[in-house]
N, C-alpha and C positions, 0 to 999 in steps of 0.2 A: 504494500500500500504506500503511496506518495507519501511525504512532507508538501501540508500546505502553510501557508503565512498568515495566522488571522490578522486580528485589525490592530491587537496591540503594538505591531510593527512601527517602528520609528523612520523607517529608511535611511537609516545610517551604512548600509553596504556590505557590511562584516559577513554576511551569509553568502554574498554573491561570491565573493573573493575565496572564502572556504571550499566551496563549492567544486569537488574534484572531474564532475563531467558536464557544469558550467548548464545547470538546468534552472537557475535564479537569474531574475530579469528586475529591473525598475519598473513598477508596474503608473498607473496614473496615483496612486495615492499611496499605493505598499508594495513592495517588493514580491515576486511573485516566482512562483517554481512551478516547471514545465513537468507534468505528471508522468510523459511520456520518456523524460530522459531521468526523471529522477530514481537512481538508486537503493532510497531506501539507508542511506548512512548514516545519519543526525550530524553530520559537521557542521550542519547551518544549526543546530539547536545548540551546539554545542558553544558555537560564537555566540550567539545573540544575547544582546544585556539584558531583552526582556521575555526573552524565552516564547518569543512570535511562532518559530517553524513547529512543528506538529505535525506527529502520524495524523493521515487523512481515515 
């Protein structure tokens, strides 16, 4: 199951950058992860200061 981004997202970047097969994008208001490329890792849960990404 994906990592999705809810809304406590700040867009501060730290997950894109983590992100080892690059499935996190700038979205209009939060940063956003491509379901289809995501792995399934938590490196983006693991950066994030407010702990935004989350099992879908």
């Amino acid at each position: 199951m994906a990592y999705v981004i809810n809304d406590e997202c700040i867009s501060c970047g730290a997950c894109e950058a983590e992100c080892p097969v690059s499935a996190i994008s700038a979205g209009d208001d939060k940063y956003v992860i491509d379901p289809e490329t995501c792995i399934e890792c938590g490196a983006c849960n693991g950066v994030c200061p407010v702990g935004a990404p989350n099992p879908q």
